[in-house]
Structure formats: C-alpha cells, structure tokens
LUMLOZA-416669 format. One record per residue (C-alpha): x, y, z. Coordinates in nm, 4 decimals. Example, Ala and Ser with C-alpha at 12.3 -4.5 7.8 and 13.67 -1.06 7.14 Angstrom:
2
1.2300 / -0.4500 / 0.7800
1.3670 / -0.1060 / 0.7140
END
This chain:
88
0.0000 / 0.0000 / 0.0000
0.1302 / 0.3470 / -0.0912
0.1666 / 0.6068 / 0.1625
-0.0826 / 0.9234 / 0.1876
0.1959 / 1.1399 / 0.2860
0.3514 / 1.4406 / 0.0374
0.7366 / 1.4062 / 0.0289
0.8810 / 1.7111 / 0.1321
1.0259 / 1.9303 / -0.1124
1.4331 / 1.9888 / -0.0570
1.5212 / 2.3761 / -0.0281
1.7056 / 2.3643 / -0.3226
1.5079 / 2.2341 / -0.5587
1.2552 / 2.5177 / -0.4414
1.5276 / 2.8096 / -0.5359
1.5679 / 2.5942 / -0.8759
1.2214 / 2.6321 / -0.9925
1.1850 / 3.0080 / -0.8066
1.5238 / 3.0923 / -1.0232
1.3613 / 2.9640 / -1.3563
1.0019 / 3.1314 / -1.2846
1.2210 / 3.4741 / -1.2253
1.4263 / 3.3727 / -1.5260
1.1169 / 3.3824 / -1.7302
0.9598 / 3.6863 / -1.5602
1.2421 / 3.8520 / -1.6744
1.2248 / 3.7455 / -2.0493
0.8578 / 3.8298 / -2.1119
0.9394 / 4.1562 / -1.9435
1.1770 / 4.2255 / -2.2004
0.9899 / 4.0979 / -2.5071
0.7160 / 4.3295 / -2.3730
0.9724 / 4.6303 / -2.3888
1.0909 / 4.5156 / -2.6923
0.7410 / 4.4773 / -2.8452
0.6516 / 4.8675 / -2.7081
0.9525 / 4.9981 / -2.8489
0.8759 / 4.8807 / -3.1771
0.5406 / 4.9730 / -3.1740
0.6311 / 5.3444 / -3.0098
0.5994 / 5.6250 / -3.2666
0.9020 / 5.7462 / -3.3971
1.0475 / 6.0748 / -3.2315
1.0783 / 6.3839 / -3.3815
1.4020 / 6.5097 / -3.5643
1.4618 / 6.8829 / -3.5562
1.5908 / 6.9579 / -3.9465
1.8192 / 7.2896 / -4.0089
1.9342 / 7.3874 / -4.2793
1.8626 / 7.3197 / -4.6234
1.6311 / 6.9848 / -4.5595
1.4201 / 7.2149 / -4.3288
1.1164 / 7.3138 / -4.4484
1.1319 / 7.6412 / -4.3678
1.5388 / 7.6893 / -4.4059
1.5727 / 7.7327 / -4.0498
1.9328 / 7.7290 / -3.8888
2.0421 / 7.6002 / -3.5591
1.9737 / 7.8047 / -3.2283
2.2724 / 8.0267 / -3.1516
2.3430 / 7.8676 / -2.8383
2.4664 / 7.4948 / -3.0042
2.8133 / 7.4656 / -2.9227
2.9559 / 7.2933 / -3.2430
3.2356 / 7.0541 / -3.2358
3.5700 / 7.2373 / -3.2569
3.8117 / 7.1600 / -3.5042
4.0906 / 6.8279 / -3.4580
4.3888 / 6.9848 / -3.2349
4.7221 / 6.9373 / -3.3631
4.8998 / 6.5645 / -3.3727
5.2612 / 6.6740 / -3.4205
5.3052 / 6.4592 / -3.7414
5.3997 / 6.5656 / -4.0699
5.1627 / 6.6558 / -4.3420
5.1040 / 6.3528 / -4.5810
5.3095 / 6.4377 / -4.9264
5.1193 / 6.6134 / -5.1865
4.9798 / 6.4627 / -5.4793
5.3248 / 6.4056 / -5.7452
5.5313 / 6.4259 / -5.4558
5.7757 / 6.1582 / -5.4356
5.7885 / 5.9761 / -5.0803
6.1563 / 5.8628 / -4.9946
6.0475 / 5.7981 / -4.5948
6.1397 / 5.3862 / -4.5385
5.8447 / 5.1529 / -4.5339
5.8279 / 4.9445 / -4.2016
END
C-alpha cells in the first residue's frame, strides 16, 4: 500500500524552480519592452538647414564641435610628390 503522505520538497530544488520562474519573468518583461519599443511612434528630428522646411538654422546657443587639435606629425606628401620615408 502506498503512503498518503507528500514528500517534502528539498530547499534547493525550491530556489531551482523560483530561479527559472524569475528567469522567465524577466524574459517576457523584455519581449514586452521590446514589443513597445517597436510599436512606439518614432520621435521627432529637428531639421536645419537646407532639408528644413522652412530653411531654419540652428539656435545660436549649439556649441559645435571644434576643429581636430594638432597631432605633431607631418603633413602627408602632396599629390606628385615623391615619398623617400622607409616603409616598415
């Protein structure tokens, strides 16, 4: 005759299942994010210049980029010019 009695459940095979429920919590949480990002309307790009439809330019306080400092090396030989430097 079989017993009536549950077998107890060993601690870690509880924080095996709870680890694979969060696990999966986790992954539908980011297919949902996924799925709303998708699904978001796109934001809206300011245009200057000439692709604006009115012409507009860029507010006067943008800072632009600056242009590249200085590297200390020589200028690249013009067009013609014959390069005697040795190769590596």
């Amino acid at each position: 005759m079989a017993s009536t009695s549950k077998r107890q459940q060993t601690m870690a095979k509880r924080n095996r299942e709870q680890a694979v429920r969060e696990k999966r919590e986790l992954k539908l949480a980011k297919k949902h994010a996924a799925a709303a990002a998708r699904n978001a309307p796109p934001e809206e790009i300011e245009l200057y210049g000439p692709l604006s439809e009115n012409g507009a330019s860029p507010p006067a306080d943008t800072d632009l980029p600056e242009a590249p400092a200085e590297t200390g090396l020589p200028a690249p030989p013009a067009e013609g010019d014959i390069d005697d430097r040795p190769r590596n």
